[in-house]
C-alpha positions in Angstrom: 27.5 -4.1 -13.7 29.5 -3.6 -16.9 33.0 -3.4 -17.1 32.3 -0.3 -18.5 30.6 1.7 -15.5 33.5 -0.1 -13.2 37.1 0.2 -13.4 39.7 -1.2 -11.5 40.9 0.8 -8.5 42.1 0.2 -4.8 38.7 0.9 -3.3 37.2 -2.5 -5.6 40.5 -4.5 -4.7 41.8 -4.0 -8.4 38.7 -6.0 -9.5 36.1 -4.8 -12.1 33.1 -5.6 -9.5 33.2 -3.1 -6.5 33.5 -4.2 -3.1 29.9 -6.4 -2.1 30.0 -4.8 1.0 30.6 -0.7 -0.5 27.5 -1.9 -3.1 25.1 -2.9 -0.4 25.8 0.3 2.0 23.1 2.1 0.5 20.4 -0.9 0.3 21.5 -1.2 4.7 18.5 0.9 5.5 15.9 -1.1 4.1 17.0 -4.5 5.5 17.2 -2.7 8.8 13.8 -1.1 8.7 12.1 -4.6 7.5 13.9 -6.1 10.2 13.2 -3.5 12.8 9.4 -3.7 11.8 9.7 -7.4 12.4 10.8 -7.0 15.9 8.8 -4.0 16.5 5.4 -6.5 16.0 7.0 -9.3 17.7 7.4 -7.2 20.5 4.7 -4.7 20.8 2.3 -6.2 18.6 0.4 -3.7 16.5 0.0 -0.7 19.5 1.4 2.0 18.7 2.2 0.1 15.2 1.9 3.9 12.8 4.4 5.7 15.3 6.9 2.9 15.6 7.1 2.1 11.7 7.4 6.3 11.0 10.2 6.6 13.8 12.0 3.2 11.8 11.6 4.9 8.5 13.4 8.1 10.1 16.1 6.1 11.7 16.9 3.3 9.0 15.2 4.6 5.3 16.9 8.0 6.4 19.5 7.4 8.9 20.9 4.8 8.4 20.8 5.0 4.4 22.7 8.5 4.7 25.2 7.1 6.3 25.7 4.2 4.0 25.5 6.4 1.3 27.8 8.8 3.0 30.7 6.0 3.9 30.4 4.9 -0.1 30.5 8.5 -1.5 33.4 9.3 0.8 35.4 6.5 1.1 34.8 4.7 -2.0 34.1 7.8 -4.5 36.1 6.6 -7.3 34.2 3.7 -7.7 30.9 4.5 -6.5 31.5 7.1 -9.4 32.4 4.7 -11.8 29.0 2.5 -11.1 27.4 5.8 -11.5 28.5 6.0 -15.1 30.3 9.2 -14.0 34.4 9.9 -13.8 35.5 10.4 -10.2 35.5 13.7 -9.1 35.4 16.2 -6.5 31.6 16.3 -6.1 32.2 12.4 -4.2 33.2 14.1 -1.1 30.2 16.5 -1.7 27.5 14.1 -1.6 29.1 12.1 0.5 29.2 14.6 2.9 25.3 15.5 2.6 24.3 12.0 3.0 26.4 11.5 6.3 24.8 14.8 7.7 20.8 13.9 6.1 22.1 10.1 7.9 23.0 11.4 11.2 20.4 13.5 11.4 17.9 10.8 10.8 19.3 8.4 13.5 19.6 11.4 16.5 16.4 12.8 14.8 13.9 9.7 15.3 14.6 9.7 19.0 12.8 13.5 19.1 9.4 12.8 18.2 7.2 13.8 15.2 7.9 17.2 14.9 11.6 16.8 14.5 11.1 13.4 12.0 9.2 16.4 9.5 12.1 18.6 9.7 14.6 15.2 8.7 12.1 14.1 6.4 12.0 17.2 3.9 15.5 17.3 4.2 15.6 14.1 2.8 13.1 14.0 0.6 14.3 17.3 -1.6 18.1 16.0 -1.6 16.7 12.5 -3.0 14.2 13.9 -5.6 16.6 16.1 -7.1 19.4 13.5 -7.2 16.5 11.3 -8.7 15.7 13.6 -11.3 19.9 13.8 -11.9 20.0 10.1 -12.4 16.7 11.1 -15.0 18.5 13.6 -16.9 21.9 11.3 -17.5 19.8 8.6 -18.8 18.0 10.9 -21.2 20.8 13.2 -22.3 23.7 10.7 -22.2 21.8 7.5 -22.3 23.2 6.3 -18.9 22.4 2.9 -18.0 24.6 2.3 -15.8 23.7 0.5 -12.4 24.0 2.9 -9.9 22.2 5.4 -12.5 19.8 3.6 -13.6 19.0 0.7 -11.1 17.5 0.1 -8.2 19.4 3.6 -6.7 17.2 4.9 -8.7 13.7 3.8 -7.6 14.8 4.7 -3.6 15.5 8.1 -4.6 11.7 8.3 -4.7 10.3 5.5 -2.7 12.1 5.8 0.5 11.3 9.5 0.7 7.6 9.3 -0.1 7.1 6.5 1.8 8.5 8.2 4.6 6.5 11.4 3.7 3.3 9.4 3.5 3.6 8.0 6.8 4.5 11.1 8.7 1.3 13.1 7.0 -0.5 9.6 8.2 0.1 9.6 11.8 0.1 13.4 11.8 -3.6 13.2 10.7 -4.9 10.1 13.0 
């Protein structure tokens, strides 16, 4: 990160590097699902291997993402902001918001079944495509580079959605 994309404020502890912690909220979701997929074949083996990996996708690509995105657009806007390439502003608490609700959703969601994971999915997947294609435009029309713009933000705006996506149409069809 560039001290340009990150200036000092309370939320970084006066620092130009943002807060580790606030910086990996959004990557939590991953690490759980590859850990959750570890113990799901440790413990039941590979029965019932399709469900269990599309309800873990639900509950930590989705779940617990949104809220890690949520707690770092809301509590840490200015700075998430800032690593955005973008000025702090109002539409923080905005996003914020709709990744805690897309986050909680996924976590109460995956316990409902398949039908319900669809439903979370979508939700997902439109909110992350179009923020996706936001983070496209900003690098084409203002040449925006900056980490959370342009980096690896970036590629889970797409991946974790589609992935998710392309299990759920998976198990819905075997």
């Amino acid at each position: 990160m560039t001290e340009q994309s990150i200036a000092p404020d309370a939320a970084s502890g006066g620092s130009t590097r943002p807060n580790l912690i606030v910086g990996l909220l959004p990557f939590a979701g991953v690490a759980l699902f590859v850990i959750a997929e570890i113990v799901t074949l440790a413990v039941a083996g590979t029965s019932d291997f399709l469900e269990n990996t599309t309800m873990n996708a639900v509950l930590f690509l989705i779940g617990s993402s949104g809220i890690g995105n949520g707690i770092a657009h809301l509590f840490f806007g200015p700075a998430i902001a800032r690593s955005i390439g973008w000025q702090p502003g109002p539409f923080q608490f905005e996003v914020g918001a709709a990744n805690l609700g897309i986050g909680i959703a996924g976590v109460v969601g995956a316990f409902y079944g398949p039908e319900f994971w669809l439903a979370v999915i979508i939700v997902d997947l439109v909110f992350l495509f179009l923020a996706g294609a936001g983070h496209i435009r900003e690098i084409a029309r203002n040449k925006n580079f900056s980490i959370n713009n342009a980096g690896p933000i970036l590629f889970l705006d797409f991946l974790m959605p589609a992935f998710t996506l392309f299990l759920w149409i998976w198990l819905a069809l075997s």
